[in-house]
C-alpha positions in Angstrom: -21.4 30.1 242.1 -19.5 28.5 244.6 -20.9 29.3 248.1 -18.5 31.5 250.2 -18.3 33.4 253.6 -15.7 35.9 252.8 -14.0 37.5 250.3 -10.8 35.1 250.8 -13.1 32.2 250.1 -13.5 33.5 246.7 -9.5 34.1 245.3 -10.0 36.5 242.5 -13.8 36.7 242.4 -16.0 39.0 245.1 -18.2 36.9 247.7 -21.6 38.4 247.5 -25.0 37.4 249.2 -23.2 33.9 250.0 -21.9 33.4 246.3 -18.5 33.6 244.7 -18.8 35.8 242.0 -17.4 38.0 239.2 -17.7 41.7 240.2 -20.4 42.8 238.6 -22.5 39.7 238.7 -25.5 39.4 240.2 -27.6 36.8 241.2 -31.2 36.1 242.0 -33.2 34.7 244.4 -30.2 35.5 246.6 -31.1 37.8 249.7 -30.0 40.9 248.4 -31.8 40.4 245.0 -34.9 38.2 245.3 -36.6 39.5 242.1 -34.9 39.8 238.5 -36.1 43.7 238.6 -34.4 44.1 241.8 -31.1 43.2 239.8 -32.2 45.6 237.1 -32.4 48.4 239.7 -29.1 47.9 241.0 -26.5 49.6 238.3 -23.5 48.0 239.6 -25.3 44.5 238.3 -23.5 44.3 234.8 -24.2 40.6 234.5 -27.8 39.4 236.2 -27.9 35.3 236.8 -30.3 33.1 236.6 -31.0 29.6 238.0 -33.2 26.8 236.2 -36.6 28.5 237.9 -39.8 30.0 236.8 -39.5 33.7 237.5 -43.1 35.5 236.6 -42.6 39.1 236.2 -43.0 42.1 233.9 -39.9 43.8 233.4 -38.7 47.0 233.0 -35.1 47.6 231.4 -33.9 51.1 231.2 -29.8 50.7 230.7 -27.2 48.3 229.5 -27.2 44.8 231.1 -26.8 41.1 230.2 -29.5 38.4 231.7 -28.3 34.7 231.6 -29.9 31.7 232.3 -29.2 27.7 232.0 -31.4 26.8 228.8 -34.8 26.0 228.6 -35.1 25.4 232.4 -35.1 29.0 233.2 -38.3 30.5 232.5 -39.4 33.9 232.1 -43.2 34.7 231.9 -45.5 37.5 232.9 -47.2 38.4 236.3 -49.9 40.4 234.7 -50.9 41.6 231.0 -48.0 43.1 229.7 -44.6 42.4 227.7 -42.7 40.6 230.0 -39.9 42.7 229.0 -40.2 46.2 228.2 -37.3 48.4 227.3 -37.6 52.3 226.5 -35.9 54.3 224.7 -32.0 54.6 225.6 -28.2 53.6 225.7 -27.0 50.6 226.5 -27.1 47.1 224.9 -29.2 44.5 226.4 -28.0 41.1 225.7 -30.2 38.0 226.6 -28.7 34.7 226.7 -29.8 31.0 227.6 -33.5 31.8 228.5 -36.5 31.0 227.5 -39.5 33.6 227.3 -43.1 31.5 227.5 -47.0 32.5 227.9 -46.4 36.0 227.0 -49.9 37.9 227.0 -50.2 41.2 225.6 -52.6 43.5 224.1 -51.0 45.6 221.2 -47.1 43.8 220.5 -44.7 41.9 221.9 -46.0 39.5 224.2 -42.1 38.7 225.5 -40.3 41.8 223.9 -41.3 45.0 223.1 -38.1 47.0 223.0 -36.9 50.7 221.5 -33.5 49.7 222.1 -31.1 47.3 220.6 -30.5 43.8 221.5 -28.6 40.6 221.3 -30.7 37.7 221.6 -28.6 34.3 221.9 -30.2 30.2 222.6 -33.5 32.1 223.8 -36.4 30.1 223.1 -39.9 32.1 222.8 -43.1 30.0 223.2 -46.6 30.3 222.9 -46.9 34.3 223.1 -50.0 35.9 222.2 -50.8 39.4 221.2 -54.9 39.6 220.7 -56.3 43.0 220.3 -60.1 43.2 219.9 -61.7 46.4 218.1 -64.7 47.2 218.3 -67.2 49.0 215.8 -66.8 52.4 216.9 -62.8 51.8 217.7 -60.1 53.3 215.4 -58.0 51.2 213.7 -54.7 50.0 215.6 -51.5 48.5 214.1 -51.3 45.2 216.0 -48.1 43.3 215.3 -45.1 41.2 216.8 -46.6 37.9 218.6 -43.2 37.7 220.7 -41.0 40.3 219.8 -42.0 44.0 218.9 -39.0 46.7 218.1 -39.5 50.0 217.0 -35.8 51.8 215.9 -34.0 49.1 217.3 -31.2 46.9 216.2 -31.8 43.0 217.1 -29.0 39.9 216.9 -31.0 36.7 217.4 -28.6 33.1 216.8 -29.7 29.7 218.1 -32.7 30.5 219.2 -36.6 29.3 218.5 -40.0 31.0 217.7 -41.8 28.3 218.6 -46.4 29.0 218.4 -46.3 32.5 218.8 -49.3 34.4 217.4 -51.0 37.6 216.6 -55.0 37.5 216.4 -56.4 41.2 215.7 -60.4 41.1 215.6 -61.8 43.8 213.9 -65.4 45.6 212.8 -65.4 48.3 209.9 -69.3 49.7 210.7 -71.3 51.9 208.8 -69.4 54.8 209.0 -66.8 54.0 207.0 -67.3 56.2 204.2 -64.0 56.3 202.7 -60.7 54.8 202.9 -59.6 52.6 205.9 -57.3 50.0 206.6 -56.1 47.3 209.6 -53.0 45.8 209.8 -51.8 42.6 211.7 -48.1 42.2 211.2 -45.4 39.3 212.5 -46.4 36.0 214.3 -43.1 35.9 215.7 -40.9 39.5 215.3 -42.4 42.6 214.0 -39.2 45.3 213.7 -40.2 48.9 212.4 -36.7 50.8 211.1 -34.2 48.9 213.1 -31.6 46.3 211.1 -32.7 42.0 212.0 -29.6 39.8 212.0 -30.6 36.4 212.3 -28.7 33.1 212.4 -29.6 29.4 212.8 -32.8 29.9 214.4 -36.3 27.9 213.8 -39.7 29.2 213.4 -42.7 27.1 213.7 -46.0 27.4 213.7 -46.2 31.0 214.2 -49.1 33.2 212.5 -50.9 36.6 212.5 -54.4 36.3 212.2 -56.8 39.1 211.3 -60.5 38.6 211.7 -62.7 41.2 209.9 -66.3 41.5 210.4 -68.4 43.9 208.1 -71.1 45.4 210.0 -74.7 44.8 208.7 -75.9 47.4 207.3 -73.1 48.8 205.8 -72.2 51.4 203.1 -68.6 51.1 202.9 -68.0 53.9 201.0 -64.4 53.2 199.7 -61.8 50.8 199.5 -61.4 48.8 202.9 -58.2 47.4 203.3 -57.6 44.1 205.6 -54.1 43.8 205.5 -52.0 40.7 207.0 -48.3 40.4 207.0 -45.4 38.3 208.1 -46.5 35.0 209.4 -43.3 34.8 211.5 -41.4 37.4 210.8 -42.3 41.6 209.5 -39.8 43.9 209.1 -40.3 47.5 207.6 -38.3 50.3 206.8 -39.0 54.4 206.2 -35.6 55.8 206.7 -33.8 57.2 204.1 -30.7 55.0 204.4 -31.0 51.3 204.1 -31.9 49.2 206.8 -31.2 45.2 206.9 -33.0 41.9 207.2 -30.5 39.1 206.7 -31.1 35.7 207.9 -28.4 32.8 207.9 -29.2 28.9 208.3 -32.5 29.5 209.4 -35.9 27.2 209.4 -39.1 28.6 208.7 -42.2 25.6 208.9 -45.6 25.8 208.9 -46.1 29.4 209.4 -49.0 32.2 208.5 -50.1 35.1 207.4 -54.2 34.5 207.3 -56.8 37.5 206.7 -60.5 36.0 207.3 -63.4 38.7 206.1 -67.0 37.3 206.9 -70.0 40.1 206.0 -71.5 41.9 203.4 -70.7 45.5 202.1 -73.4 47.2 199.6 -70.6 49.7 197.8 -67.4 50.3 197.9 -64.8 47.6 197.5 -63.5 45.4 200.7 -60.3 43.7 200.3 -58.6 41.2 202.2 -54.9 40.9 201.5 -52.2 38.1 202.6 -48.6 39.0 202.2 -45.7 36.3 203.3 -47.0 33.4 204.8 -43.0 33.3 206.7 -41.3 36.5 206.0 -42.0 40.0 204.8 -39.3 42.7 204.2 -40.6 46.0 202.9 -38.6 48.8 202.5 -35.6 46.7 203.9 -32.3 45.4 202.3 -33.1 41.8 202.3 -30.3 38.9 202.3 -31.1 35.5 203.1 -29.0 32.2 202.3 -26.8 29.4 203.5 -29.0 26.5 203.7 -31.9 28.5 205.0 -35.1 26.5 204.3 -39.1 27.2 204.2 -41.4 24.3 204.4 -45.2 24.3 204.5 -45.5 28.3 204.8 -48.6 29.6 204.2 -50.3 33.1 202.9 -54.0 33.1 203.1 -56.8 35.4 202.2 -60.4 34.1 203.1 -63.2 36.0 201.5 -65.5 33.5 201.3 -67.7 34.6 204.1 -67.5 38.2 202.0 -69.5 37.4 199.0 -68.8 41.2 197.6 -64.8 41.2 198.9 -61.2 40.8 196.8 -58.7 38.1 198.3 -55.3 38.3 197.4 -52.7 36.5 198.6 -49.1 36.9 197.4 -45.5 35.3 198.6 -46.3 31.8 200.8 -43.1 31.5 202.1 -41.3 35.5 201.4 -42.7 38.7 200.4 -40.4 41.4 199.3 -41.9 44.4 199.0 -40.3 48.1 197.8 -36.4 48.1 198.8 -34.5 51.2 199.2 -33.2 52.7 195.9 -30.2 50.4 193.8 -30.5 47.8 196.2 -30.2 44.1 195.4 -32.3 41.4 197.7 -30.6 38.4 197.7 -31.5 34.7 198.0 -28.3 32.8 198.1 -26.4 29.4 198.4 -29.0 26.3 199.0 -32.1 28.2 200.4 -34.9 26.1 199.6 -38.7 26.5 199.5 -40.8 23.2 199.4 -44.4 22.9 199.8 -45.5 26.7 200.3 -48.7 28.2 199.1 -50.1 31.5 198.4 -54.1 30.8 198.7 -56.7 33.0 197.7 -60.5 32.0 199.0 -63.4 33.9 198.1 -66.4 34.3 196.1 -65.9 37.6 193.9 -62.4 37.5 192.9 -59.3 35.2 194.2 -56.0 36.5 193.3 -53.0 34.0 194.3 -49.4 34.8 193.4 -45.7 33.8 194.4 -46.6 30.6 195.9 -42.8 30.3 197.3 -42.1 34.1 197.1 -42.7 37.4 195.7 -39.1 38.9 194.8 -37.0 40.4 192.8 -33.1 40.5 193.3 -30.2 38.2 192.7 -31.4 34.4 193.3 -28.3 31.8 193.3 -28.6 28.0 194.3 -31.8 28.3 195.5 -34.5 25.3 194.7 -38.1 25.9 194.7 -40.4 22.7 194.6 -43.7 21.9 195.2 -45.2 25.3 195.7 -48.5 26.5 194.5 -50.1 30.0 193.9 -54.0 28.8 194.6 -56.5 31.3 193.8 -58.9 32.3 190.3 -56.4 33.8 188.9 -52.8 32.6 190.2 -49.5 33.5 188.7 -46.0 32.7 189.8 -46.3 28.9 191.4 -42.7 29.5 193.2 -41.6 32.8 191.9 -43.7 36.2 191.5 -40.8 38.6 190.0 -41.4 42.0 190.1 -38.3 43.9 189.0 -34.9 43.3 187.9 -33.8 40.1 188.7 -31.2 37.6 187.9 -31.6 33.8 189.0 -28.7 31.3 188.6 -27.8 27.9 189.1 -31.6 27.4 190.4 -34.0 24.5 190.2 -37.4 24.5 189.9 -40.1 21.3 190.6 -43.4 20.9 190.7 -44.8 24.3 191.5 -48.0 24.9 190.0 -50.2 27.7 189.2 -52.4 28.8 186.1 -49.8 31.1 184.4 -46.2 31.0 184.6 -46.4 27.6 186.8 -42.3 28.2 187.6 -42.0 31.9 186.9 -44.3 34.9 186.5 -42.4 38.2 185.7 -44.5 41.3 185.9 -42.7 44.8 186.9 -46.0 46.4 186.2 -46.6 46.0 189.9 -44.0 48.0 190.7 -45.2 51.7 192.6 -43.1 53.4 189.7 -43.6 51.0 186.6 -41.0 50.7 184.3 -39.0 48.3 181.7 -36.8 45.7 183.4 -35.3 42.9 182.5 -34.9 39.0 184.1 -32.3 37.0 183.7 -32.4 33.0 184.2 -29.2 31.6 183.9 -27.6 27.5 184.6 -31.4 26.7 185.9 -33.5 23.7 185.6 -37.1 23.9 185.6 -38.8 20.3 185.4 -42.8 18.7 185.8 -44.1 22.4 186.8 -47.7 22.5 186.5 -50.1 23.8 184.1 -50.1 25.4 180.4 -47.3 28.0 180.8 -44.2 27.0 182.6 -42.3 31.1 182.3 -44.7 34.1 182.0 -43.9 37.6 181.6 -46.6 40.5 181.0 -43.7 43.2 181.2 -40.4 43.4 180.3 -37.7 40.5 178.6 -37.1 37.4 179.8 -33.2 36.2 179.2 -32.6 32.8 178.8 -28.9 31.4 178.8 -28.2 27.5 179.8 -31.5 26.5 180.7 -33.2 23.3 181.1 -37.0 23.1 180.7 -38.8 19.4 180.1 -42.3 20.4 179.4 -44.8 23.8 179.2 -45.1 26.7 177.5 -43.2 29.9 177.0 -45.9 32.8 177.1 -45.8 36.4 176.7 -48.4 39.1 177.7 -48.5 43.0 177.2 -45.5 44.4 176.4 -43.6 40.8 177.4 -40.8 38.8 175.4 -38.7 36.3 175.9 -35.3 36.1 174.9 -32.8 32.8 174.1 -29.3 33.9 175.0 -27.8 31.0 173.9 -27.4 26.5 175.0 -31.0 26.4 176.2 -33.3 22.8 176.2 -36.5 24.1 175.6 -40.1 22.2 175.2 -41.4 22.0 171.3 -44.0 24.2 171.9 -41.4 27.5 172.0 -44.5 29.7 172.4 -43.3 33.5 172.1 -39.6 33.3 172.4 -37.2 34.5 170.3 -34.8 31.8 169.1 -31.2 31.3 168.6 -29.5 28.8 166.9 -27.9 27.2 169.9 -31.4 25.8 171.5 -32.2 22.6 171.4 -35.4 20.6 171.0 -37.0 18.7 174.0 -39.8 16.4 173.3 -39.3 13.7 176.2 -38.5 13.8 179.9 -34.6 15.3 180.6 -34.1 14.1 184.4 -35.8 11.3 186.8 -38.7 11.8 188.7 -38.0 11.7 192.1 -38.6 13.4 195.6 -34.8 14.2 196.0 -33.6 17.9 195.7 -31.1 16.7 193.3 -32.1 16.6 189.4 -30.6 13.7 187.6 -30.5 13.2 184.6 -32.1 10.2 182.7 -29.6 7.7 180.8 -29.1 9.1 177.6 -30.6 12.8 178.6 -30.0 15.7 175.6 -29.7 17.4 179.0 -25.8 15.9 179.6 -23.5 17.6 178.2 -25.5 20.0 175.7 -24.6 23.3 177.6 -21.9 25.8 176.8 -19.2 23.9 174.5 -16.8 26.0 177.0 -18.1 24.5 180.2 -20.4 25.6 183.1 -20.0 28.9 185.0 -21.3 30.2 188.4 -23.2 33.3 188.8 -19.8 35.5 189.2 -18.2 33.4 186.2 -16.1 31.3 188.0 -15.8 27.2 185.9 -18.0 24.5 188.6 -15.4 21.9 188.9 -17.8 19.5 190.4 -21.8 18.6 189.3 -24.4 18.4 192.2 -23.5 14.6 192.3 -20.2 15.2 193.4 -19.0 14.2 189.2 -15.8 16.2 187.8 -17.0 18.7 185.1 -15.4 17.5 181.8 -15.5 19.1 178.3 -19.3 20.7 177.7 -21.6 22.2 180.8 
């Protein structure tokens, strides 16, 4: 602040240490408070300042305060192997603002953060943390998770702010003894939160991943199922509480994140298997919202058995993974989320299981677009969308995604914990040039089809599976298992350009135009669209 040599210098503000401040403010590098912690020790410093400097310290933050820098210029990084910031348990909110957080270097989580108490995180810019935790042989097995940020019971506001090459590497060695069951877990690139609500807004990951490196010891008798688990390539959020606890995330930017499990050795019995889950996001046991323009591009989910000629890969959600939810809950992916180019991949020699190559869910889905993503693996299902449970999906397009069954949609609630019948509804949705024999899949439970737009592929059933026409549906010749109505309509040449644009448009002369509800197009709360995606009035049929 403006420099001062006594409180009349200063009108309304205090002069303190030279400065002209707010009461309350603190600032450092100032005589009285050379180091940020020496701010932090001081309760009468509500508000702790910071210049455009490199301050290299691990902190300790035990009550209610606010840190604010200028931006990117003020830096805060670690003096020795530790979070740079470590809050306990206790009141107070701690509120970080204009900072950035950079070479974090920790052992177990959080690299930058690892907090029990709740925050608000606002323009803070986290770089290059690592977490790496190396186990060996005779070690037990150690939950390693949050590259930058780890919270535990703690409620965390993050808005314009970055993730920016933050990783978790866990390297670990099941020996000999493992007779029976025994898993390791490497959670969250970027954030892992355990039973504490995530609130983010117009924030950018990249390049983020959690890595787990498995080594089978030779010999080895594994004696039961071995479980490499990785999860959350940026972000891993899980909830155990009884009441519900929430991950929404607003005009955000996930690109070029992953989740990768690598398994190199050789097991005699048993089974070994190496599991990928969200190669951007995973929410389990969380109320999971995410929408307004929130995009993932290029995420990855990886499971790499090949080095494991006796092991399972399975890899499942490249871009989201959403796991068990809390009782009568709905996850929600709504208005202009958009997946492009992710990938569930499954390497490996035995068995390779891809699935959800844009995201494992099962919720309400409105104006979301899923194109070019692939479910890579054996057996793949689900080339943008793995559906697991109830769901209903409107006013959605689908392009390009690939896999061997249901290229666009897979629908199997047999992977539920308590299987049961449910049904999926798709609704005012185009799906165009997905790859592969069948286009919509289901294995268990009924398909609804209402308004619908499908150029080419199959309709197929499995199991207990069908597949129902709900009326004004385009639908290829070959109907496959679906039960007709009289309203759909024949399609036996291409329905919309082909073209790298998010927007479908229609060909000149399209059955697609106009060939909808006689009544007119609807959203997904039943309200008329005045306007098409072109920016066209609606007239007379959708």
């Amino acid at each position: 602040g403006q420099a001062c040599s006594e409180p009349t210098d200063c009108q309304s503000l205090s002069c303190r240490n030279g400065s002209c401040l707010a009461i309350g403010n603190c600032l450092v590098r100032s005589p009285a408070y050379p180091t940020i912690q020496s701010a932090l020790d001081d309760p009468a410093c509500e508000t702790i300042m910071l210049e455009a400097d490199g301050y290299a310290e691990n902190l300790t933050i035990s009550r209610g305060v606010e840190i604010v820098g200028v931006g990117n210029d003020t830096v805060l990084s670690p003096a020795a192997r530790a979070p740079i910031i470590t809050a306990p348990e206790g009141e107070g909110l701690i509120v970080l603002r204009s900072l950035k957080m950079q070479d974090g270097d920790a052992a177990d989580g959080g690299a930058a953060i690892r907090t029990w108490r709740d925050m608000t995180i606002e323009d803070v810019w986290f770089v290059d943390n690592h977490v790496q935790t190396d186990a060996p042989a005779d070690s037990p097995t150690i939950p390693v998770g949050g590259g930058a940020i780890w919270a535990s019971d703690a409620a965390l506001t993050i808005t314009e702010s970055g993730f920016i090459r933050n990783e978790v590497i866990y390297n670990h060695t099941f020996d000999q003894r493992a007779q029976v069951s025994e898993s390791v877990y490497g959670r969250g690139g970027a954030i892992r939160t355990f039973d504490g609500d995530l609130y983010l807004a117009r924030t950018h990951f990249e390049q983020n991943r959690v890595l787990l490196d498995v080594e089978i010891a030779t010999p080895n008798t594994l004696g039961g199922a071995a479980n490499a688990w990785v999860a959350g390539g940026a972000i891993s959020s899980i909830g155990t509480v009884p009441e519900e606890i929430q991950l929404t995330i607003h005009e955000s930017t996930f690109r070029r994140n992953e989740a990768l499990v690598d398994v190199d050795g050789f097991q005699s019995i048993g089974f070994m298997f190496a599991r990928a889950l969200g190669g951007a996001v995973l929410g389990e046991g969380v109320d999971l919202w995410i929408g307004n323009g929130t995009m993932f591009d290029r995420n990855r989910a990886t499971a790499d058995a090949t080095g494991a000629p006796e092991a399972i890969a399975y890899a499942s959600g490249g871009g989201v993974y959403q796991g068990r939810g809390p009782l009568g809950n709905w996850p929600t992916l709504d208005r202009e989320v958009q997946f492009v180019d992710n990938a569930a991949l499954a390497e490996g020699v035995r068995s390779t299981i891809a699935e959800g190559g844009a995201a494992r869910f099962r919720g309400h889905i409105r104006q979301t677009e899923f194109r070019r993503n692939a479910a890579l693996g054996n057996v793949s299902s689900g080339g943008a969308l793995l559906v697991h449970g109830e769901t209903r999906v409107h006013n959605s397009l689908f392009w390009k995604n690939s896999a061997s069954v249901g290229s666009a949609v897979f629908f199997d609630t047999s992977l539920r914990i308590t299987p049961s019948v449910y049904d999926m509804w798709l609704i005012n949705s185009t799906l165009l040039a997905n790859v592969h024999d069948s286009t919509i899949e289901t294995r268990t439970g009924q398909i609804h089809l209402k308004h619908v737009a499908m150029d080419y592929g199959r309709l197929r059933c499995e199991g207990s599976g069908s597949i129902q026409s709900e009326g004004h549906n385009l639908l290829p010749l070959d109907w496959g298992c679906a039960q007709l109505d009289a309203s759909v309509r024949p399609v036996s040449d291409p329905l919309f350009q082909d073209s790298t644009s998010s927007i479908a448009r229609p060909l000149f002369g399209s059955p697609a135009i106009g060939q909808g509800d006689p009544s007119g197009c609807i959203d997904s709360i039943g309200s008329p669209i005045q306007w098409d995606i072109l920016g066209v009035p609606r007239e007379g049929p959708c």
